[in-house]
N, C-alpha and C positions, 0 to 999 in steps of 0.2 A: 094866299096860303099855299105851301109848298105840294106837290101835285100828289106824293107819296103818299100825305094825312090823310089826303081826302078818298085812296082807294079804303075799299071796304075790309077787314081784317081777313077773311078765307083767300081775299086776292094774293096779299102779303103773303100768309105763310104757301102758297102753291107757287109765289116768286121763289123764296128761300130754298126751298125742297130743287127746286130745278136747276137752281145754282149749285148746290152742294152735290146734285147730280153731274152736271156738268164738270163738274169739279173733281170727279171721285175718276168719272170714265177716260179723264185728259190723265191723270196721275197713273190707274191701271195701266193704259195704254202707252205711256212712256217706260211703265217697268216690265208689260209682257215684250215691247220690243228690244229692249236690252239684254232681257233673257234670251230671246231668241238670238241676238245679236251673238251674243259670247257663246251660244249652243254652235253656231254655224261655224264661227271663228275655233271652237273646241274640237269640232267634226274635221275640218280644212287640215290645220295643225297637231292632229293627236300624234302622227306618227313623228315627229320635229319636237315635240316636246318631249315624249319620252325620250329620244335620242339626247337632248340636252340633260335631260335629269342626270345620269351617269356624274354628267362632268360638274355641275351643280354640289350634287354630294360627295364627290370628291375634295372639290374645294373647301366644302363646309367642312371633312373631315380634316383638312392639314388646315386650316384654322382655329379649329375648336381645340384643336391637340397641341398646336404652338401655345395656345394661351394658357392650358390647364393642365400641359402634361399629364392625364390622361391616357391610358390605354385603349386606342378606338382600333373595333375591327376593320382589318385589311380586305380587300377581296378575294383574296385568295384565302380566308379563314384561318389566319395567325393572325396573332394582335402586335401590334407598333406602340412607341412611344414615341412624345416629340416633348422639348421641352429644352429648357438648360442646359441637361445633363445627357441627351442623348438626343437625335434625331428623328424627324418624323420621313426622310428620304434612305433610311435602310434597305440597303437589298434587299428582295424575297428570297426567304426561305425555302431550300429546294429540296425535295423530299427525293433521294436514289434507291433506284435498286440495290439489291444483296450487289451483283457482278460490277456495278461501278464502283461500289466500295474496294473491290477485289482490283478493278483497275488504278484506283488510285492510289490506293495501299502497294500497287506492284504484287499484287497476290499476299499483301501483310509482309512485306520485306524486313522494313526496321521500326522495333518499340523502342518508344521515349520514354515509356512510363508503365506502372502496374497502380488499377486499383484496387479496390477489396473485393471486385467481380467481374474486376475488366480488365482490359489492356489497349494500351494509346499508342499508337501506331503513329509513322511520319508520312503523311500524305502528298503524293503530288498531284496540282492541282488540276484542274478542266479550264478549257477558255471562259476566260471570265473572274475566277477565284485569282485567288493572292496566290505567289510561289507556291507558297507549302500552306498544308492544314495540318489540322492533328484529329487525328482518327480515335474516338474513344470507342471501341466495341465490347459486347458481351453479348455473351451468352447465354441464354436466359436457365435452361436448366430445371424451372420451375416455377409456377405459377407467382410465389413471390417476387422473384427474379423480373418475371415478365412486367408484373404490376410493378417493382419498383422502377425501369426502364423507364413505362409510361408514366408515371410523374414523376419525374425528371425532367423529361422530354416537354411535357406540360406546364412545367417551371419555367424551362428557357424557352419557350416560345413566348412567354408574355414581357421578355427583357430584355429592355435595351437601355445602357447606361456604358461611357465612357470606361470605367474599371472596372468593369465586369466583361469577362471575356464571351467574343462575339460567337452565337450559332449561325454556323453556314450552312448547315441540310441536317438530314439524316435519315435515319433508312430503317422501315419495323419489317423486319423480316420473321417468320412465326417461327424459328429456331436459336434468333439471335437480332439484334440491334446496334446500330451505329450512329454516334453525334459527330457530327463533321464540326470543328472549332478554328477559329480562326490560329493561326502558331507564332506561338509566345517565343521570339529565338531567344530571352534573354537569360534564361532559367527561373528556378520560383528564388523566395525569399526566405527557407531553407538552406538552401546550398550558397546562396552570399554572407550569412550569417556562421553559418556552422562547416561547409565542406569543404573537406582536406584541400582540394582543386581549385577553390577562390585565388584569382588574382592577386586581387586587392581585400582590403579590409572595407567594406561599406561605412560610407563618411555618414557623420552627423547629420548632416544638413539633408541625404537621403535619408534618412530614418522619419528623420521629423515627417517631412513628402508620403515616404510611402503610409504613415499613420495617420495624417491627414486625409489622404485617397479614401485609403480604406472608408475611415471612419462615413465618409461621405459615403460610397458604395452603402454599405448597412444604412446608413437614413434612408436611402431608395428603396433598397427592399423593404424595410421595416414601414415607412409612412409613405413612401412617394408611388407605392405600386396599387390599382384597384385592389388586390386579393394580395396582403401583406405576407412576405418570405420571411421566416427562419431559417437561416442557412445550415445551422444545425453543424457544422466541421469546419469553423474556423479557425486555420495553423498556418504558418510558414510554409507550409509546404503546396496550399492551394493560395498561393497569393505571387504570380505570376507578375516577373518586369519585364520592361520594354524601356528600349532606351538607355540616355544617361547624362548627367547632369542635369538640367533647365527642362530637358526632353523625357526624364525619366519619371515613367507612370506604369503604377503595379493594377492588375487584372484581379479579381476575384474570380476562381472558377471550384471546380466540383460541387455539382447542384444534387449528389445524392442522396444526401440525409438531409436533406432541406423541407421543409411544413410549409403548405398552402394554403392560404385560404382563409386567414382567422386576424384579428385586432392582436390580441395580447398573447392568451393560453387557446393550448389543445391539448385532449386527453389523447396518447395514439390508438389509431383503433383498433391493435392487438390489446390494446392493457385490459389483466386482468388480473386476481391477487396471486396471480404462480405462474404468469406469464406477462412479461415487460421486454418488448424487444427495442433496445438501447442501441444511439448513435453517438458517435462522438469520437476522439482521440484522447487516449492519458495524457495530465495533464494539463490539457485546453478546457475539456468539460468540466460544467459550471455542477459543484456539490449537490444543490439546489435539484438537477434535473434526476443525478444519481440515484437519490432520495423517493424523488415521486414519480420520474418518468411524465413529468409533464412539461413540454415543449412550451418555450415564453423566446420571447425577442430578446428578455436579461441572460439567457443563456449567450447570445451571439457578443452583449456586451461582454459579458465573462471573460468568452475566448480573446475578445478585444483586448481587454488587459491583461491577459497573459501574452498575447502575441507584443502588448505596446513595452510592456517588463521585460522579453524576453530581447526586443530591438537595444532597447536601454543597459542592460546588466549585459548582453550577451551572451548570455548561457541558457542551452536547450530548457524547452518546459518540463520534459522528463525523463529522469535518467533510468534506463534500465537496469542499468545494474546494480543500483543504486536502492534504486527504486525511488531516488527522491521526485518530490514535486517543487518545481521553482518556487510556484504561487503560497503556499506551505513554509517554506524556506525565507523568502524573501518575505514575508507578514510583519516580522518584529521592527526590522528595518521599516517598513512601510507607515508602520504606526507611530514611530516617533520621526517620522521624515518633518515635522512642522520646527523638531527641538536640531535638526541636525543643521550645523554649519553649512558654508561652501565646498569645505575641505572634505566634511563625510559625505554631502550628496559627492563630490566627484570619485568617494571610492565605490560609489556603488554602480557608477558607470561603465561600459566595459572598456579594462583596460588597453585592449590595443587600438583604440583610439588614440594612444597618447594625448590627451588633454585638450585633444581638437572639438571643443565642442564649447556651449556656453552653460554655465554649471546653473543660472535661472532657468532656464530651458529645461534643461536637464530636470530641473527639480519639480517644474511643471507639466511633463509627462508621466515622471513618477506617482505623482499626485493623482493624476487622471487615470493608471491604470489603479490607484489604492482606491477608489469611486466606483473602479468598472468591478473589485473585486470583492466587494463588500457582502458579506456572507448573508444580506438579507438582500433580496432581489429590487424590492421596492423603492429600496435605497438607494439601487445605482441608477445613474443617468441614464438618458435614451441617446442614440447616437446623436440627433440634433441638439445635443446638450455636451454631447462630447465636441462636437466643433463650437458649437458657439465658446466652450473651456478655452479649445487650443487659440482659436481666434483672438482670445482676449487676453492668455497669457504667455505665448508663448512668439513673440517679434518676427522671426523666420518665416510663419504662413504670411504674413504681408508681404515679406520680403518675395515669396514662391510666385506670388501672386504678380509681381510687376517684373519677376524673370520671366515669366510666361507670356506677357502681355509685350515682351521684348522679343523673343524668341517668334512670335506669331507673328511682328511687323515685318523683323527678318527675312521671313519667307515667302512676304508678300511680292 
């Protein structure tokens, strides 16, 4: 009989107890020495590991931002964008003094421009910038003044996108402030459209381009940004080119009447029933905000379709002397554009094109701005609904698409 049966049971269970002793103190003692193990190795190595972390989360930050586009903070406390549409290797942002402003301005030598509280100055640059910048300064004058500055300034620090014109510094000085901007030599798209001093007549085939850009610029602010933009003044006149032909790409700029911060609507936080303080230009502003004074993303469609009617027909959005409004004007047309021939979409195109252009196209812009101008907000599309439109009916953005794709080998 096997030797086991025959110990007596108290033998058995003081075997077991000593085993499972055995057992407990082999296992402790393998995991207090590994503790200790990685305690010494922690102690040896702390000042080598935090020297690594730096570049660790660095890494993780242009990763994370290539895949999700994504606004992640920079180290120097501005936020970047990386993605498709814009880059996660943007220069930092340099904050000047008042006296370098004054040196790069040449003491404010030559303006290129007036705002409605500023004036844009032509900058020469410092080692390291492009030729020229363009100087926006103001003056603050007053506590609203100073507050409208700083969000501004807090708009264009969170964006970077290819049609949206580049911030290179700027400078809060507590009498006055300046946006250092990259410079636009091409002029806006105002004065190719409308000024005595055009060249040329802007071709079809740029029109179509610069409303395509655009259109995409607005998706970025509207959905592609953390803390979504209403740009609040969109016109001809803040929609800056560069370039021409294959190469030509228009800029979005003036961030002043622009909303921070919100999905769809914002109430502004002056409104009250006897006080509404309104942004916009006649003309471009959407009825809609008129009415309520409440800031929506369909506001920027608005101006979109009047900017995209205004490429198309060629005629100002609003006449002062006149007093007319395109959008207004141009309604009855819009509304039977589904019963009009070839023959009527091409008189509603502007005629110094002479007939350079393709009259489907034509009638598939039209159509997108009679969408963007739709007297109920709800109804009009969102910008990503405005390109997927042009995408699907209008042949020329393909065509853009593999001049550009041409243009890029070129260079290689």
């Amino acid at each position: 009989m096997h030797e086991s049966l025959l110990r007596p049971q108290g033998q058995k269970d003081k075997d077991v107890t000593a085993t499972l002793s055995t057992s407990f103190v082999f296992i402790a003692s393998i995991i207090l020495s590994a503790f200790l193990f990685n305690w010494a190795l922690s102690t040896s190595f702390h000042s080598q590991r935090d020297c690594e972390m730096g570049r660790v989360l660095e890494y993780l930050r242009s990763k994370l931002g290539a895949f999700c586009c994504r606004s992640l903070p920079a180290d120097d406390g501005h936020e970047s964008c990386s993605g498709p549409v814009c880059s996660s290797q943007q220069p930092a942002i340099k904050r000047y003094g008042w006296s370098d402003i004054e040196a790069l301005t040449e003491n404010f030598a030559t303006v290129i421009g007036y705002g409605g509280f500023s004036t844009v100055y032509l900058g020469r640059s410092s080692v390291g910038l492009d030729p020229a910048v363009a100087m926006k300064v103001q003056y603050h004058g007053s506590d609203r003044l100073n507050l409208a500055f700083k969000q501004e300034l807090d708009i264009l620090l969170r964006l970077r996108h290819q049609n949206i014109v580049s911030l290179i510094g700027y400078c809060e000085d507590p009498d006055s402030g300046a946006l250092v901007f990259e410079y636009v030599a091409g002029g806006d798209l105002h004065e190719k459209l409308h000024g005595e001093h055009a060249q040329e007549v802007l071709p079809w085939k740029a029109r179509v381009k610069i409303a395509f850009q655009l259109a995409q610029a607005l998706e970025y602010l509207h959905d592609k940004c953390d803390l979504h933009v209403v740009h609040g003044d969109l016109k001809p006149s803040n929609i800056l080119l560069v370039g021409e032909g294959a190469a030509l790409k228009c800029k979005l700029c003036d961030f002043g009447s622009a909303k921070l911060g919100f999905s769809s609507t914002v109430l502004p936080p002056t409104m009250t029933k006897n006080h509404l303080r309104m942004t916009g230009s006649p003309g471009y502003v959407d009825p809609q905000y008129l009415r309520t004074g409440v800031a929506s993303k369909k506001n920027d469609i608005y101006s979109f379709g009047v900017v995209l009617l205004e490429m198309v027909m060629g005629v100002e959005a609003f006449c002062a002397e006149s007093g007319q409004i395109l959008a207004v004007v141009a309604a009855p047309a819009l509304r039977d554009l589904d019963w009009r021939t070839a023959e009527g979409v091409k008189e509603m195109v502007d005629p110094r094109l002479e007939g350079e252009f393709e009259a489907d196209e034509a009638r598939a812009m039209l159509h997108v701005a009679r969408l963007c101008l739709d007297p109920s907000p709800v109804l009009r599309p969102s910008a990503g609904g405005v390109i997927q439109i042009m995408n699907e009916q209008i042949p020329s953005i393909c065509r853009l698409w593999s001049e550009k794709a041409a243009v890029s080998i070129h260079h290689r």
